[in-house]
C-alpha positions as CSV (number, residue, x, y, z in Angstrom):
1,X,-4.5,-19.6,-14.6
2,X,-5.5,-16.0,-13.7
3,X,-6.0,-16.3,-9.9
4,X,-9.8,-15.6,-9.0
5,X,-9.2,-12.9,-6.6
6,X,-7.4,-10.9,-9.7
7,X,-10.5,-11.2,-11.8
8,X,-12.8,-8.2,-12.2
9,X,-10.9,-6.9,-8.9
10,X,-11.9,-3.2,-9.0
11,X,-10.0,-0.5,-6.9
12,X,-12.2,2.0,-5.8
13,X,-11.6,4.8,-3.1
14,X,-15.0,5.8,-3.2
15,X,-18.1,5.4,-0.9
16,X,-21.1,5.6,-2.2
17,X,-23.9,7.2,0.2
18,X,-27.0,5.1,-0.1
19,X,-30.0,7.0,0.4
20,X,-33.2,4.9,1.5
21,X,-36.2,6.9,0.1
22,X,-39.1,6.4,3.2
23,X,-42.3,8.5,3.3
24,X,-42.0,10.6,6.5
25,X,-43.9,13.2,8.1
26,X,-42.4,16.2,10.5
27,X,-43.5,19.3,11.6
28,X,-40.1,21.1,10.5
29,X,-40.0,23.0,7.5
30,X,-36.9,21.5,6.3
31,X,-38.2,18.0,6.9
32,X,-38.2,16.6,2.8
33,X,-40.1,13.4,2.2
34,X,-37.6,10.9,3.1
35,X,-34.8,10.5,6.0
36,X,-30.9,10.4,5.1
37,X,-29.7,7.0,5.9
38,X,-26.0,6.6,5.1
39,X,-24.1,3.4,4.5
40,X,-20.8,3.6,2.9
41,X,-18.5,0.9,1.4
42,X,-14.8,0.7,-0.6
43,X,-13.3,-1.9,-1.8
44,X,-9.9,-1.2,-1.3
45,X,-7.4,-0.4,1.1
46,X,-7.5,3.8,1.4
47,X,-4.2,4.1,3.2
48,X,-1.3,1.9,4.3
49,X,-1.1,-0.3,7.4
50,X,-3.0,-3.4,8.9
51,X,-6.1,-1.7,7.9
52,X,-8.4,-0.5,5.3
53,X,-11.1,2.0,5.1
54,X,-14.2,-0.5,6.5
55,X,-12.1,-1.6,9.9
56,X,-13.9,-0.9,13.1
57,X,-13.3,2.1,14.8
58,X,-12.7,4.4,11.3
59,X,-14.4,7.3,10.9
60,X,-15.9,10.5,8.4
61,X,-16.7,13.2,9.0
62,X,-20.2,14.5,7.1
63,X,-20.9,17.8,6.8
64,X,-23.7,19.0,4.6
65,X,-24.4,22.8,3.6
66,X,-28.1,23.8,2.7
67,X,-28.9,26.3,0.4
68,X,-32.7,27.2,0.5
69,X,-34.3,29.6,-2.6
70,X,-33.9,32.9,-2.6
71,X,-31.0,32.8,0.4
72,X,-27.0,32.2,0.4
73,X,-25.5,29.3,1.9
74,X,-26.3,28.5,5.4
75,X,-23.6,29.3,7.4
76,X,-24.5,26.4,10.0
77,X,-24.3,23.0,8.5
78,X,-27.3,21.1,8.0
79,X,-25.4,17.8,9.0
80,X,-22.6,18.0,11.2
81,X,-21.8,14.5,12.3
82,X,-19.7,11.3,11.7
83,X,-20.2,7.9,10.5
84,X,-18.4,5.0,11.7
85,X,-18.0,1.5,10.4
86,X,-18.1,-1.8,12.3
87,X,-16.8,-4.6,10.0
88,X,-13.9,-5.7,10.2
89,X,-11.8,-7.1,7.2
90,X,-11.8,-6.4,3.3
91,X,-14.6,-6.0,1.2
92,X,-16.3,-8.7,-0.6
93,X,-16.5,-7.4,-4.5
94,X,-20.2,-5.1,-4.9
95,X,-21.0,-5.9,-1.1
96,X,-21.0,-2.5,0.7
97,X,-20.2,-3.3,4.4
98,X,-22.7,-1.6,7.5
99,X,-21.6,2.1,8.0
100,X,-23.2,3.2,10.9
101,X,-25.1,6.6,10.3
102,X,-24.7,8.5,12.9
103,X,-22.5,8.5,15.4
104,X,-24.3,11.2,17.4
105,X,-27.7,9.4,17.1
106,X,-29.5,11.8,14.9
107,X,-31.7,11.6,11.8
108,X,-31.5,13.9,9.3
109,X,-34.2,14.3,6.6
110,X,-33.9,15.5,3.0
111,X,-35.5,19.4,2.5
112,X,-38.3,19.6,-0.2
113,X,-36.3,22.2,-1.8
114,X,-33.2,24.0,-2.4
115,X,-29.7,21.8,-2.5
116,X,-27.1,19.9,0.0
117,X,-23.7,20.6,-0.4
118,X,-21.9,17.3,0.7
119,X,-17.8,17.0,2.0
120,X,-16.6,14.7,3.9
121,X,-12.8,13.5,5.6
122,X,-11.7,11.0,7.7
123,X,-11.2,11.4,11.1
124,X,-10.1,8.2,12.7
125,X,-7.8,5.4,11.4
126,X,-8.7,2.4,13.6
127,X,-8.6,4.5,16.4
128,X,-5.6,6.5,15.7
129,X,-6.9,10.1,16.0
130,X,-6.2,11.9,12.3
131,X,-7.1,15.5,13.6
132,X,-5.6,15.7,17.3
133,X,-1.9,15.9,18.7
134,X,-1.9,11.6,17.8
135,X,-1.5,12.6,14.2
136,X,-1.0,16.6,13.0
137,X,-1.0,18.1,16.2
138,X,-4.1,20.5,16.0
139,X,-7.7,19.8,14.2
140,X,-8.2,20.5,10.9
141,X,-10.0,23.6,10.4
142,X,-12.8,24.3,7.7
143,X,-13.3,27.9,6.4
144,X,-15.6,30.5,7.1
145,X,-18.2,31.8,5.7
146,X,-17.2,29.7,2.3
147,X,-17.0,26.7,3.8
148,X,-15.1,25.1,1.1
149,X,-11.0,25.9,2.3
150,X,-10.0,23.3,4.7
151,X,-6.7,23.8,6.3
152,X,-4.4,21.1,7.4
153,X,-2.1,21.3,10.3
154,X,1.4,21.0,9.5
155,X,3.4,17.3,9.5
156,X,7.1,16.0,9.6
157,X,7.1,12.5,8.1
158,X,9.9,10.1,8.5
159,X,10.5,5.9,8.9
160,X,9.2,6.3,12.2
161,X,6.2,8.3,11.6
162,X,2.8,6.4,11.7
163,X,1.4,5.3,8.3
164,X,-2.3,6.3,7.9
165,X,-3.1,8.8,5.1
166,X,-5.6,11.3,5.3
167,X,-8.6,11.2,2.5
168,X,-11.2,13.7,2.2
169,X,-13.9,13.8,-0.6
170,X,-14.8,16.1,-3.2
171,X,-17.9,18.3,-3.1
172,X,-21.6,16.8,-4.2
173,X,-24.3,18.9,-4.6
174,X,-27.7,17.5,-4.8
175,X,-30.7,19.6,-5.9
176,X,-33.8,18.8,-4.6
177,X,-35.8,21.5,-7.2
178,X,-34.8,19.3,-10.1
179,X,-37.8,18.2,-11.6
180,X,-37.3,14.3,-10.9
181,X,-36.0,14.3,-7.2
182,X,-33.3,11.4,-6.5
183,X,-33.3,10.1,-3.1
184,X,-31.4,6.8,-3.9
185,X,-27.6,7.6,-3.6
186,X,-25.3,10.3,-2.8
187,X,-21.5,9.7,-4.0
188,X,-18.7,11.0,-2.1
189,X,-15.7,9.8,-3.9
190,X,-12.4,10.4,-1.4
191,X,-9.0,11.5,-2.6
192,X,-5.5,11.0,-0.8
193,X,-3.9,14.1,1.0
194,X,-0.2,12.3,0.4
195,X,1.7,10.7,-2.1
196,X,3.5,7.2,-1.4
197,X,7.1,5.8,-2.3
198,X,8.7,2.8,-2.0
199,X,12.4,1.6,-3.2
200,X,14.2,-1.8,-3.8
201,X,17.4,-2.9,-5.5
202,X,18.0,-5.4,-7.8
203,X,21.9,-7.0,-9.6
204,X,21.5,-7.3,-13.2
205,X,25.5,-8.9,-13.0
206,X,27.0,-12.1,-12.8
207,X,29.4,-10.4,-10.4
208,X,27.9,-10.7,-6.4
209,X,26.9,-7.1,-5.1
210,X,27.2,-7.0,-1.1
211,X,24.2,-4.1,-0.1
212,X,26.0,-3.1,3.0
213,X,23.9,0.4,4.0
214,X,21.1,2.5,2.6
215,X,20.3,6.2,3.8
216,X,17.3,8.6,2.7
217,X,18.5,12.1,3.3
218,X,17.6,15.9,2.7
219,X,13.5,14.5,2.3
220,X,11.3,17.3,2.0
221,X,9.5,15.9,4.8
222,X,7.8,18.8,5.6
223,X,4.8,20.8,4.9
224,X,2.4,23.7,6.6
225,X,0.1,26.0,5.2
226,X,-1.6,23.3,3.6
227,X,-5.2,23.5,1.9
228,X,-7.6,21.6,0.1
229,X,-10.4,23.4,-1.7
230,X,-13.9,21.7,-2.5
231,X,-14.9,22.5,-5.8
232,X,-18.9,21.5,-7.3
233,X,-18.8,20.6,-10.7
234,X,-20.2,23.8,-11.4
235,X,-16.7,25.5,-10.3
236,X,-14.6,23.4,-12.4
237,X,-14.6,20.2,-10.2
238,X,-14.5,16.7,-11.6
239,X,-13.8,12.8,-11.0
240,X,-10.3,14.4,-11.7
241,X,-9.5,17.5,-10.4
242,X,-12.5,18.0,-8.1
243,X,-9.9,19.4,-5.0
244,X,-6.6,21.1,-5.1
245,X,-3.6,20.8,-2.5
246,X,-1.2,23.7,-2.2
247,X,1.4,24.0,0.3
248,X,4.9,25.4,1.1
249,X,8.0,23.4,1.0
250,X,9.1,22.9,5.0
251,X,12.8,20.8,6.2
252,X,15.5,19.6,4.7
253,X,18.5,17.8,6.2
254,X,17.0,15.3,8.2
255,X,17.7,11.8,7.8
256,X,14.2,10.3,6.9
257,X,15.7,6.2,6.4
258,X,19.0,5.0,7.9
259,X,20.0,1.0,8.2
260,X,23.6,0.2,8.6
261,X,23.1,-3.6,8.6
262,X,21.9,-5.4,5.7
263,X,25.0,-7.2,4.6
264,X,23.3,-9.0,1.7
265,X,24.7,-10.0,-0.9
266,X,22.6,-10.5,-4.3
267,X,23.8,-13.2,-7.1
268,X,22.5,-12.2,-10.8
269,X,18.4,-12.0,-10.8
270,X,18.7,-11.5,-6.9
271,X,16.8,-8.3,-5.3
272,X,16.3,-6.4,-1.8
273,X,12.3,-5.8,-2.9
274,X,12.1,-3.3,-0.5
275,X,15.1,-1.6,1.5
276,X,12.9,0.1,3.9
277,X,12.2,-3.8,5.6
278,X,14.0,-6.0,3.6
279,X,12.6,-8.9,5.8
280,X,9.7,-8.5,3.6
281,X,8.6,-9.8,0.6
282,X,6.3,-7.1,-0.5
283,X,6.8,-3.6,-0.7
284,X,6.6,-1.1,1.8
285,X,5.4,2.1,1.0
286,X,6.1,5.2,3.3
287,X,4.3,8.4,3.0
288,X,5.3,11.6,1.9
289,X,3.8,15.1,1.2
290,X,3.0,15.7,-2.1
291,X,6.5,17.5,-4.1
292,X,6.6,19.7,-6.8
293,X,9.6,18.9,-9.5
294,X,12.1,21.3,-8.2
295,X,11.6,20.0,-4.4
296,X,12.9,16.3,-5.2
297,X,15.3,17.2,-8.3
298,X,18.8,18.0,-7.7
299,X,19.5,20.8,-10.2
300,X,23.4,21.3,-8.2
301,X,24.0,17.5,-8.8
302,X,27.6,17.2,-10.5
303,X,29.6,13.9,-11.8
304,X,32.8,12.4,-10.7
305,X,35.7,11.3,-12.5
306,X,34.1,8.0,-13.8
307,X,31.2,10.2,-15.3
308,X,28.9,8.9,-12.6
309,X,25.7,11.4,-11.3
310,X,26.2,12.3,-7.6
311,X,24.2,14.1,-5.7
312,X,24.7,17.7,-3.9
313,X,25.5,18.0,0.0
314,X,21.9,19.4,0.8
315,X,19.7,17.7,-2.1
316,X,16.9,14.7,-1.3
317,X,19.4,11.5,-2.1
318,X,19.5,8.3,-1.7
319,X,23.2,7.1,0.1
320,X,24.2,3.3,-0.5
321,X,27.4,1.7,0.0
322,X,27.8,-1.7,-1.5
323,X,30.8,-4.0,-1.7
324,X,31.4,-5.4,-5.0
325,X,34.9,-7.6,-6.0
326,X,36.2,-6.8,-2.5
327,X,35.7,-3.0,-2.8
328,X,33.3,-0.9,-0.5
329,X,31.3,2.2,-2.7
330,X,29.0,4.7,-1.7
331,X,27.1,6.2,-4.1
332,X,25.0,9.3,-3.2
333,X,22.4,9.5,-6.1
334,X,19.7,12.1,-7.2
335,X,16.2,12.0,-7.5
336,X,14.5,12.2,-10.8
337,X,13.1,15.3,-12.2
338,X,9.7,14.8,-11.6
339,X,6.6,15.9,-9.5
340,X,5.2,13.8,-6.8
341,X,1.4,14.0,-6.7
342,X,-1.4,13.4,-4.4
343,X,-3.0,10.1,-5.0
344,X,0.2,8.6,-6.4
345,X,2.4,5.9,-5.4
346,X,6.0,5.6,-6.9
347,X,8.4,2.4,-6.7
348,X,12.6,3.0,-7.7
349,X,14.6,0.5,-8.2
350,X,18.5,0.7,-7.8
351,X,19.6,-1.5,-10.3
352,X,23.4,-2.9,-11.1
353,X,24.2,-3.6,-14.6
354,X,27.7,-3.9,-15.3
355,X,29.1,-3.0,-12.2
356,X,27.6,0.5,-12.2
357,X,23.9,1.5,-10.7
358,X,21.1,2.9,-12.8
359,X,17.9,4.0,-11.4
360,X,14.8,3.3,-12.9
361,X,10.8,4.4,-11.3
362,X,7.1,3.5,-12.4
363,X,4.0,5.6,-11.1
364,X,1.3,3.4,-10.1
365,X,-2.1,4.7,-9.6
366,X,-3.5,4.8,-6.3
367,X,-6.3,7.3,-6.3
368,X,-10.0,6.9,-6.7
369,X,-10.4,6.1,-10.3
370,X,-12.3,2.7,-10.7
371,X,-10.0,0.5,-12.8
372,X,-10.0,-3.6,-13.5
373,X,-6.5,-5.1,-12.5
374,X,-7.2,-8.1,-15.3
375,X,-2.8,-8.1,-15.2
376,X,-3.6,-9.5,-18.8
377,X,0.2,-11.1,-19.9
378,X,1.5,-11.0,-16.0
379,X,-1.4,-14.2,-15.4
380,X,0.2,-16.4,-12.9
381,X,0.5,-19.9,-14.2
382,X,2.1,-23.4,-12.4
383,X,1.2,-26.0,-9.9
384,X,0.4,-25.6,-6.5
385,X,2.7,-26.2,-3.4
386,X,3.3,-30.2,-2.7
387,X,5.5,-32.2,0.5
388,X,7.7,-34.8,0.4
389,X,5.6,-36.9,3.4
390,X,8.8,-38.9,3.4
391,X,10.1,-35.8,5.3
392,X,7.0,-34.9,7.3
393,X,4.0,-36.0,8.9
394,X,1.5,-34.9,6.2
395,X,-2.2,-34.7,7.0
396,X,-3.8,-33.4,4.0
397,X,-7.0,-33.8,5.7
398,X,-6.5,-31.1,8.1
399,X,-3.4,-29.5,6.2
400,X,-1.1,-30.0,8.9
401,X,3.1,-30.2,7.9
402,X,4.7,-31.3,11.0
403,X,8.6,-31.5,11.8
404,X,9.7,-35.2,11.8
405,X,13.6,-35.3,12.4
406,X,14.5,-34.0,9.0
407,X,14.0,-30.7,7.1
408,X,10.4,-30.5,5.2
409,X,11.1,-31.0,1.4
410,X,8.4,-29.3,-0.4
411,X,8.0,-28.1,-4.5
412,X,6.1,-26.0,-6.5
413,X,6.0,-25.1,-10.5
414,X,6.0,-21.4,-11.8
415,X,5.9,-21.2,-15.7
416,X,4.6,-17.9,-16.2
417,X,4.8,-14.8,-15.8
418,X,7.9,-15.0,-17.8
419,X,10.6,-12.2,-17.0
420,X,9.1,-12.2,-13.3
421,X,10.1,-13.6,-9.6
422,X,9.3,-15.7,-7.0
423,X,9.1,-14.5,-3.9
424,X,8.2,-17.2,-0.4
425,X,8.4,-15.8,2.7
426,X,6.9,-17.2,6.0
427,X,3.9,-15.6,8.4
428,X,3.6,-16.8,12.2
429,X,6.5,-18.0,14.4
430,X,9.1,-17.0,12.0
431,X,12.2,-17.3,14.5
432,X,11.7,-21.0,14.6
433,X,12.1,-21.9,10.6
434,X,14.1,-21.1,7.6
435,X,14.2,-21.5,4.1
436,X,16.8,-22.8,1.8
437,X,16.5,-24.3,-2.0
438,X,17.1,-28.1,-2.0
439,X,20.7,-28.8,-3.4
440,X,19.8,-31.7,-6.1
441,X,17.4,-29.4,-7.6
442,X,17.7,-28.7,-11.0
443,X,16.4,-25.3,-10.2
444,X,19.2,-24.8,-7.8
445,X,21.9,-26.4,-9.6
446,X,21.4,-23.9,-13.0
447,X,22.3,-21.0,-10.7
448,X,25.0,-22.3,-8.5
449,X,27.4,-23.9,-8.5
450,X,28.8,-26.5,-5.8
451,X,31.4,-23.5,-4.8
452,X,28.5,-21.5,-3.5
453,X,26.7,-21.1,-0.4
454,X,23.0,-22.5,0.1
455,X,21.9,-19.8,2.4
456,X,19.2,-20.4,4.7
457,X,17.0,-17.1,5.3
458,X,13.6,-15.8,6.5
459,X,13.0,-15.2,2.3
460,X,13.0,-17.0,-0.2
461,X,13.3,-15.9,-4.0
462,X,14.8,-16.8,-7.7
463,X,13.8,-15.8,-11.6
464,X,10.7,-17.9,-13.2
465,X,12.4,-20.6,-15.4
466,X,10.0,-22.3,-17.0
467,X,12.9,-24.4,-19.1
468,X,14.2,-26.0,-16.1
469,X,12.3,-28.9,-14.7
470,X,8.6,-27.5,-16.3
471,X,9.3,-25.0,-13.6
472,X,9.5,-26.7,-10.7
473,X,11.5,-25.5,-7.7
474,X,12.8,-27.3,-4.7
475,X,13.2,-26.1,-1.4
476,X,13.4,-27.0,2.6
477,X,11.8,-25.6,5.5
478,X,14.1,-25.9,8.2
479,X,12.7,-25.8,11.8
480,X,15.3,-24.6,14.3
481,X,15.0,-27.3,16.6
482,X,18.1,-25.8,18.6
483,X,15.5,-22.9,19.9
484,X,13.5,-24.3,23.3
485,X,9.6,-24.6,22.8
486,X,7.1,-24.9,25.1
487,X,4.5,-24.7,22.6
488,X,4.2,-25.9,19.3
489,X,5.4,-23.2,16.7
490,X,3.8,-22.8,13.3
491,X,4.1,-21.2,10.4
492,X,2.7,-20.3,7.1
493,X,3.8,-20.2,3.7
494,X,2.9,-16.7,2.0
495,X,3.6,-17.1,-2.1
496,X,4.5,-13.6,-4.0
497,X,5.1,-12.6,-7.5
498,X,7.0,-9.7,-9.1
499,X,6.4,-8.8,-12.8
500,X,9.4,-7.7,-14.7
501,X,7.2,-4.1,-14.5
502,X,7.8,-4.4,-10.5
503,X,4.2,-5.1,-9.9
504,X,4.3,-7.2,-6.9
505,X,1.1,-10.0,-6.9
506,X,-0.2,-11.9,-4.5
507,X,0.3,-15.9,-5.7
508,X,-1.1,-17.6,-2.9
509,X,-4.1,-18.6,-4.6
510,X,-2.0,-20.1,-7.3
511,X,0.8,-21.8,-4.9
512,X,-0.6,-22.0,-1.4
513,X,-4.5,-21.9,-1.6
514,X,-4.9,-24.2,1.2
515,X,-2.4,-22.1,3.9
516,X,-0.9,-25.8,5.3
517,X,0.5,-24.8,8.5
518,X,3.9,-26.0,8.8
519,X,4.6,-27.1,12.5
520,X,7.5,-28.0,14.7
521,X,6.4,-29.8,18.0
522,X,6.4,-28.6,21.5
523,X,9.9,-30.4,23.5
């Protein structure tokens, strides 16, 4: 059953500027027949992070540019202010949370004639300063007398750089000499400055792979000279195209990812979904600037005596060495030939079939074009989560789990999507349990054999079979009663989802929709 929160889920990064239309009166000429009252509202995340767009402490910058009949541009914006939101959390689908209008105070009225030029960026990602020395080092700077260049600072991204993106908005005129006035809404819809990537590896063999280390070098981390320029429909601007982002090309040969430490091995089916934190189950994007073809392509690259693609001394590559049949490889491979755009997020995936890597990469969409994720054929279908209480203390009342001696045997049933995997990991005191897959399973026992290791890990993961047991897979929870306590330590189940595509869904609804908290007592 297609998980409610999936259905009709639109991603928008757009705020629509709701305009209350009020009779007013005012001395000032420019004083039109109703105040500007601003709310704004998205209902996605804009950027990555613990936040989204609505959390407290964001904010945008407004500017608006009044041009009266008969004159040019003002040169002084009409509105120079910020709006600020105070909800915290996601939005609720067609609910627009409480942007607060203005932060200075003010109220600005619409003029009885001529037309607002409206732009917009943020300025403040839950309190992390976007245009000071916290983020780029200097303030962005808009034009003059145009008012429509905006030039942003230079900035060196790497694994340690923080992980806010910075959105501005395209340019909306409204006329107030059009013959039937609209004071109802104003849309700003906000674009993303940077592009996103992500990477994960997966073993397509029956032969175990060992990941030992993976390396990002050469990144074009760097840009400066950056612009965006605010185009009107008029000029050429749409839903598509309204801004462009030029830059120049800035470092190479810095080491953007290193970890030396993985030691993983992977059976057949088995994946790292993301080597950036492979203690998580979902994937990790990290920013980058935008790249044109020729930045990220290595046009040098050259092949060594197997035939194998490897990467030249000072190109963008990704560096792995990986144990396979006793034998440490390294493997320093190339980037695709293709651009990196704004508003774009891009997943690889290092993949082993026959003991030799292939790389393959999807573009998914993450710009402000409205879109319904129905997932159509990747529907996530099975039974929910279930304990054995003869290995717990099971109040289903209060959806309590608690250690009683033995490891907590609990199931759940996954049947569709087929070609997909399961991913469980575990949120809260995470140091205190592990997972493992129950040993008389018949899950477990169609992938191992009796010679193999039942690991016990932080994450656990497998293929969708819905020809073994309807499904069904077995697994403990194993508190680590070794650890002292003084408190009781709890966790919770968190249920994921990868498509054979490498879209990653959440399946708690499906799996876990009553978060049980799993609990191992105080000593």
């Amino acid at each position: 059953m297609l998980s409610p929160k999936l259905k009709n889920f639109s991603i928008l990064i757009a705020c629509t500027l709701l305009v209350t239309g009020m009779s007013s009166c005012r001395k000032n000429e420019m004083a039109g027949p109703g105040y500007i009252n601003i709310r704004g509202g998205v209902s996605t995340r804009t950027f990555f992070g613990s936040t989204n767009f609505n959390d407290t402490s964001n904010r945008a910058k407004i500017l608006d540019f009044i041009t009266l009949p008969g004159q040019n541009e003002n040169s002084t914006p009409y509105i120079d202010d910020e709006l600020y939101s105070h909800k915290i959390g996601h939005e609720v689908e067609d609910i627009a949370s409480d942007w607060t209008w203005s932060l200075s105070g003010t109220t600005y009225f619409w003029t009885n004639t001529g037309s607002h030029r409206f732009i917009s960026w943020l300025t403040y990602d839950a309190a992390l300063d976007l245009t000071t020395n916290s983020f780029f080092g200097s303030a962005p700077v808009l034009d003059t007398p145009t008012h429509k260049v905006l030039s942003i600072p230079s900035k060196t991204f790497n694994a340690d750089t923080p992980q806010f993106d910075f959105i501005y908005s395209d340019a909306s005129v409204r006329s107030m000499d059009d013959e039937f006035k609209n004071y109802s809404s104003v849309l700003l819809a906000y674009k993303h400055l940077f592009t996103a990537f992500s990477i994960g590896i997966r073993n397509w063999t029956p032969t175990p792979v060992v990941i030992k280390s993976f390396q990002l070098k050469n990144m074009p981390d760097t840009k400066s000279g950056v612009t965006v320029t605010y185009k009107t429909a008029q000029e050429g601007g749409s839903v598509s195209n309204a801004i462009d982002v030029t830059g120049t090309s800035g470092n190479t040969g810095n080491l953007f990812f290193s970890k030396n430490d993985y030691n993983t091995t992977l059976n057949n089916g088995q994946a790292i979904v993301d080597l950036f934190n492979s203690s998580n189950t979902y994937v990790t994007n990290y920013m980058m600037w935008p790249l044109r073809s020729e930045e990220i392509y290595d046009a040098n690259s050259t092949t060594d005596e197997n035939g194998r693609i490897v990467a030249s001394a000072d190109a963008p590559q990704m560096v792995i060495t990986y144990n396979i049949s006793g034998t440490d490889i390294t493997r320093n491979i190339p980037f695709p030939e293709m651009a990196w755009e704004a508003g774009k997020k891009y997943h690889f995936e290092l993949q082993f079939v026959q003991k030799e890597i292939r790389l393959q990469f999807e573009t998914l969409p993450w710009d402000y074009v409205a879109f319904d994720l129905t997932y159509g054929e990747d529907a996530i279908q099975g039974e929910e989560l279930s304990f054995d209480d003869q290995t717990c203390y099971l109040e289903s009342d209060s959806l309590r789990v608690t250690y009683n001696g033995t490891n907590i045997l609990a199931s759940f049933a996954i049947t569709s999507p087929i070609n997909s995997t399961w991913i469980i990991s575990m949120k809260g005191d995470v140091d205190y349990f592990r997972l493992r897959f129950h040993e008389n399973s018949s899950y477990y026992r169609a992938f191992y054999s009796e010679d193999d290791p039942n690991p016990t890990v932080q994450t656990l993961s497998g293929v969708t079979r819905a020809d073994i047991e309807g499904g069904r897979v077995w697994f403990e929870i194993v508190p680590l009663t070794s650890l002292s306590r003084s408190i009781d330590q709890k966790i919770v189940l968190d249920f994921m989802v990868r498509s054979s595509a490498g879209r990653m869904v959440d399946a708690n609804s499906e799996f876990n929709p009553d978060s049980y908290k799993i609990i191992l007592p105080k000593e």
